[in-house]
N, C-alpha and C positions, 0 to 999 in steps of 0.2 A: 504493500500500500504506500502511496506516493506520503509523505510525512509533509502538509502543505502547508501554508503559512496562511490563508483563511482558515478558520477553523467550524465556518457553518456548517456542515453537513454533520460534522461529529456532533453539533451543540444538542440537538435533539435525542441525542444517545438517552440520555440517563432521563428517563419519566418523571415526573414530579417536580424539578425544577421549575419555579417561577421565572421568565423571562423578564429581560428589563423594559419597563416600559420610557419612551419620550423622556417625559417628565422625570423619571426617576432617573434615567441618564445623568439629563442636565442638574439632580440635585447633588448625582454620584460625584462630580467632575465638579462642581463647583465644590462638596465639603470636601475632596482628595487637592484640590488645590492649596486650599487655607491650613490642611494636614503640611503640605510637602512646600511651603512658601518657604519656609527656610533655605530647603535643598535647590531649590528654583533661584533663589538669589543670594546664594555663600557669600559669595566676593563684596556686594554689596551689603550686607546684613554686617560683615565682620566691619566693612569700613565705616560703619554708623554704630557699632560697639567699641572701635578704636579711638573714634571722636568723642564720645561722651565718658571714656573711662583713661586714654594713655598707654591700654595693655600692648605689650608687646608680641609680636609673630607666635610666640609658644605658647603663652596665655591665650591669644582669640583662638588659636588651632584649638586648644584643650577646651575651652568655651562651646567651640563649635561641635565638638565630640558629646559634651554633656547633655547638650539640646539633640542634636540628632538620636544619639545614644538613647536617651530615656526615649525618643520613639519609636526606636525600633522593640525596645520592649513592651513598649503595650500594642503594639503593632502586633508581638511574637503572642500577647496576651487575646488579642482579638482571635485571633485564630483559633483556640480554643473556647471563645465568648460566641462564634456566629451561634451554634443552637441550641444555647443557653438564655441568653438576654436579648428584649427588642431592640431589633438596631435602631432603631429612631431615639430611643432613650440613650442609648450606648451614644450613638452620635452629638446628640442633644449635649451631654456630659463631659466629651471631648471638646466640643466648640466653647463650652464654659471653661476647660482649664486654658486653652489657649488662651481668650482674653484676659483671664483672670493674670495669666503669666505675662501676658504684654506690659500688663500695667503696673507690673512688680516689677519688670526690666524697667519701665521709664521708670521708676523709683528708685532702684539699686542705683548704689555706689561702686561697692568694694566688690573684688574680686570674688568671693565666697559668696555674696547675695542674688550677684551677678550671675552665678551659677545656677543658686535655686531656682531664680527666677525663669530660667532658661530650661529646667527640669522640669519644674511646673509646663511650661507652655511646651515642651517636650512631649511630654506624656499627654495630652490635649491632641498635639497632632499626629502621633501615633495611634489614637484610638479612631481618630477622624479619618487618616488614611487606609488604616485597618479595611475599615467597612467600608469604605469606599471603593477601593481595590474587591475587595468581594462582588459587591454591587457588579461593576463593571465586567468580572468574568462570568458572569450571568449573561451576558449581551449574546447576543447572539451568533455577536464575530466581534470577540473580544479585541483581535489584535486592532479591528476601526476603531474599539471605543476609547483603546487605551489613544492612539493616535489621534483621535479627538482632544482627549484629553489633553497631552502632551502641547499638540496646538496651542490650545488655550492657554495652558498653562508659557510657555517661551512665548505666545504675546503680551501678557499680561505683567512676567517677568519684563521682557526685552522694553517696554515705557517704563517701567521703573526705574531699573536701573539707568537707563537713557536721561532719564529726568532726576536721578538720584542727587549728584551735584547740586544743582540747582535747589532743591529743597532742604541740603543739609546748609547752604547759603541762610536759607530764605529763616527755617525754623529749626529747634534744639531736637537733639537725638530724643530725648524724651517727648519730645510732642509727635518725631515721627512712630514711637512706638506704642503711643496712644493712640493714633490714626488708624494703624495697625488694628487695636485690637476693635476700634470702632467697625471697622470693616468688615468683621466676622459677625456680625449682627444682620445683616439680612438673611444672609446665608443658614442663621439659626436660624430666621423665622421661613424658611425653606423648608425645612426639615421633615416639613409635613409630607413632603412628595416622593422623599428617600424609599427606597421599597424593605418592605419589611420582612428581610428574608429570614428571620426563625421561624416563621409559621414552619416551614419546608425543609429546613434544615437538616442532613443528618447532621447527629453528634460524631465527631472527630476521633473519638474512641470506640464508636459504633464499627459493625460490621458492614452494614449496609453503605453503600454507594460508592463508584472505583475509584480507587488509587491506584495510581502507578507509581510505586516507590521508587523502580529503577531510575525511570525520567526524572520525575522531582525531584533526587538528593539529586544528580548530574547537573539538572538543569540551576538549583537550588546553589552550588557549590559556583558554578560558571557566573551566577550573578552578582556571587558576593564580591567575587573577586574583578569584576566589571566595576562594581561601584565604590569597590575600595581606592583600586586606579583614578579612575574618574572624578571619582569625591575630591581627594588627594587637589590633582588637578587644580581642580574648579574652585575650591578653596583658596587655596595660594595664588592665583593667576594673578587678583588684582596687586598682591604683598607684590609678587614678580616683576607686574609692571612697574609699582612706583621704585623697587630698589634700583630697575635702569633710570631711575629722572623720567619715564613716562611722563607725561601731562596727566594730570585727573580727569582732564574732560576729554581725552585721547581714550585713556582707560575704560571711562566712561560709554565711550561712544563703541569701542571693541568689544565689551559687553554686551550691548545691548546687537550689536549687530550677530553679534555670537547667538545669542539668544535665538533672534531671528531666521538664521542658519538653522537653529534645532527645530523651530519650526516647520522649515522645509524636510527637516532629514524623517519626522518624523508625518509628516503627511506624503512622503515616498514611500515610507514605510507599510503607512496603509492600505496605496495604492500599487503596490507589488502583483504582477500574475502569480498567482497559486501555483502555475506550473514551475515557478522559477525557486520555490522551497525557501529554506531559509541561511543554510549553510552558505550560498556565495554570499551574499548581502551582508552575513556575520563576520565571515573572512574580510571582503573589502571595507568594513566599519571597523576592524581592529586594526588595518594598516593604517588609516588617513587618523584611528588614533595615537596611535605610536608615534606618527609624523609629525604632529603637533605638539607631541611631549616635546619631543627634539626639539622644535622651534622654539622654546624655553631658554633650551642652552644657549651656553653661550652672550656675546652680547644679543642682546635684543631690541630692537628696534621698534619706533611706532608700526610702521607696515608690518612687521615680520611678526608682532605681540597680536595686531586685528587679526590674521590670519589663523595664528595658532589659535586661538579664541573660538574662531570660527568654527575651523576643523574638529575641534574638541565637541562642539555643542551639537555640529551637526553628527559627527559618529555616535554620539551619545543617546540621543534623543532618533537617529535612527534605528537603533537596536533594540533599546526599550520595550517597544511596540512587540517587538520579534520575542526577545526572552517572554516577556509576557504572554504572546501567544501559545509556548512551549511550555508553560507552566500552566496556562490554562486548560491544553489537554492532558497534562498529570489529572486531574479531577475537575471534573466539567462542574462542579459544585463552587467554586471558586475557590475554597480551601489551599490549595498550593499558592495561587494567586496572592492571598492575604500573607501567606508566610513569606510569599518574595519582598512583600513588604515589609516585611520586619527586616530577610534578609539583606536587602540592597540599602535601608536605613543603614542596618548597622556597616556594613562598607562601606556609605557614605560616609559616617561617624567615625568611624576607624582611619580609616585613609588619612582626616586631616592630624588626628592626636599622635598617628607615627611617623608622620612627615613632620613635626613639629622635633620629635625625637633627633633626625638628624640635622638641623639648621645650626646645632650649636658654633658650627665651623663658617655660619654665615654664607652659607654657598647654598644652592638650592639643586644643583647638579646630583648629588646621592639620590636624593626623593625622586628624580626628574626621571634618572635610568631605572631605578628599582621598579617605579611604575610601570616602566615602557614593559618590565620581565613580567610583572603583576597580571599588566592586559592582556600581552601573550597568552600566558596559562589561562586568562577566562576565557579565549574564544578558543584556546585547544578543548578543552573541556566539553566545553559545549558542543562544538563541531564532532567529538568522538560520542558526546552523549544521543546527538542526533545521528547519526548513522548505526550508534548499536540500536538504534528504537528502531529502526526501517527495517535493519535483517533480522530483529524479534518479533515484528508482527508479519505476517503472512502477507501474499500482495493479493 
């Protein structure tokens, strides 16, 4: 059986599943957004925690680990929560710690408050992404929903950060992250539209409804190590730029345009022939990533820093869609779906707190190659995890 990168025809496999409807889409993709706003704008986020506190590259790194970090735990918690608790409630509770945490960052000071407060609104966006990633593998051809997603998501980043400059001008870091948390306030009162998949749910520990263990850890292992690289990356690019004398509104603008790139990489993604699988598309996304670690080293230039920026967002953000898809058929329940989200949180999270490990020497060249071995071994993985699933299932 051809192993294809839509995944409609399998979506009706398993009976009883509720499909996603419109509505519940669009609630899925706007709470998974306000979940993953962090990971959507690292670079930016950290340089609106550097202005309001002084920390230095190994502090925001370790900062950025403890907010990611605590979502991917209760991201790793939600997957065990789908069919237990309603997710409308579960949801509802997650959009409350995020604001709640927003408003404890524009409050903190010091380094340890600074922390909590970023654990609180941590665990708020891990539970929000949780179930929203669930939602989503419900779609009927998850790998468009998540690529919907994604869209949205790198436009909504890509003016941000575009416009970032300008408002750390215009107003104080604490008012941007009251704004912040204002913002999550329609979106809760959305909530109502979210689908409410415990009616249907198996339990996780049940017998009932398929796993595919082999794929899942493969596929599960391939992501972590995607978004550890990546995370890594993405994190540091802005710290990268400004130690060459970048310009801020150079940086600024390679940002946002990077962003825009993930846009595109991930609306290719969607629109992929089925016949064309998912293996080359993985392969040519880990080269043009590798490519742009490289463009790091060394000195680095305005041109040569948009670029890499680019390259980075757009490999990124075209894979996404793909790993997701391959996890969605681990369990057409969404349940692996939800666990990629804990896993690729926590290599988001990871990525920057070890890359912080080696700066001590002031050079960013260690973290730069080790990534580049990092991303290798994720798309080895994957690419062997997809072909041992082709000659395991019968054609």
């Amino acid at each position: 059986m051809e192993f294809n990168t839509a995944i409609e025809g399998m979506a009706q496999a398993e009976r009883g599943t509720r499909r996603l409807t419109p509505a519940g889409q669009i609630s899925a993709v706007l709470v998974g957004l306000i979940g993953a706003f962090v990971i959507f704008v690292t670079p930016g986020f950290l340089a609106v925690i550097a202005q309001k506190t002084g920390f230095d590259n190994d502090q925001l790194g370790y900062l950025a680990a403890f907010d990611i970090n605590a979502m991917g735990v209760t991201i790793g918690l939600s997957t065990f929560l789908l069919a237990r608790v309603p997710w409308r409630l579960a949801v509802s509770i997650g959009l409350a710690l995020v604001i709640a945490g927003n408003i404890l960052t524009a409050l903190a000071t010091g380094f340890a408050a600074m922390a909590a407060a970023r654990v609180v609104a941590g665990a708020g966006e891990g539970i929000a992404v949780g179930f929203a990633f669930a939602a989503l593998g419900r779609a009927a051809n998850p790998d468009r929903a998540f690529s919907i997603y994604l869209v949205v998501g790198a436009l909504c980043s890509s003016a941000l950060l575009y416009s970032l400059p300008a408002l750390q001008a215009a107003v104080s870091p604490a008012t941007l992250f009251l704004a912040n948390a204002l913002v999550v306030v329609p979106v809760a009162l959305g909530v109502r539209w979210f689908p409410e998949g415990s009616i249907d749910e198996t339990d996780i520990f049940a017998g009932a409804g398929r796993l595919d263990m082999r794929l899942a850890s493969g596929a599960l292992l391939g992501v972590f190590l995607f978004f550890f690289a990546l995370g890594a990356m993405w994190s540091y690019s802005e710290r990268i730029g400004m130690a060459h004398a970048i310009a801020p509104g150079v940086i600024a603008t390679g940002l946002s345009i990077g962003t825009m790139a993930g846009v595109a990489g991930a609306a290719l993604a969607g629109m992929l022939p089925r016949r064309w699988g998912r293996v080359w598309p993985l392969l040519l996304s880990g080269a043009a990533g590798v490519i742009s670690f490289l463009m790091f080293d060394g000195r680095v230039e305005a041109t040569g820093f948009v670029v890499a920026v680019v390259l980075l967002q757009f490999c990124w953000n075209f894979a996404q869609p793909l790993l997701s898809g391959i996890c969605a058929e681990a369990c057409l329940r969404g349940r692996v779906v939800c666990a990629m989200g804990s896993i690729q949180t926590f290599g988001t999270g990871l990525g920057p707190a070890a890359a912080a490990t080696t700066l001590a020497s002031g050079s960013f060249a260690p973290m730069i190659y080790a990534n580049c071995a990092i991303l290798a071994a994720s798309i080895a993985v994957t690419v062997l995890t997809i072909r041992a699933e082709r000659r395991r299932r019968p054609a």
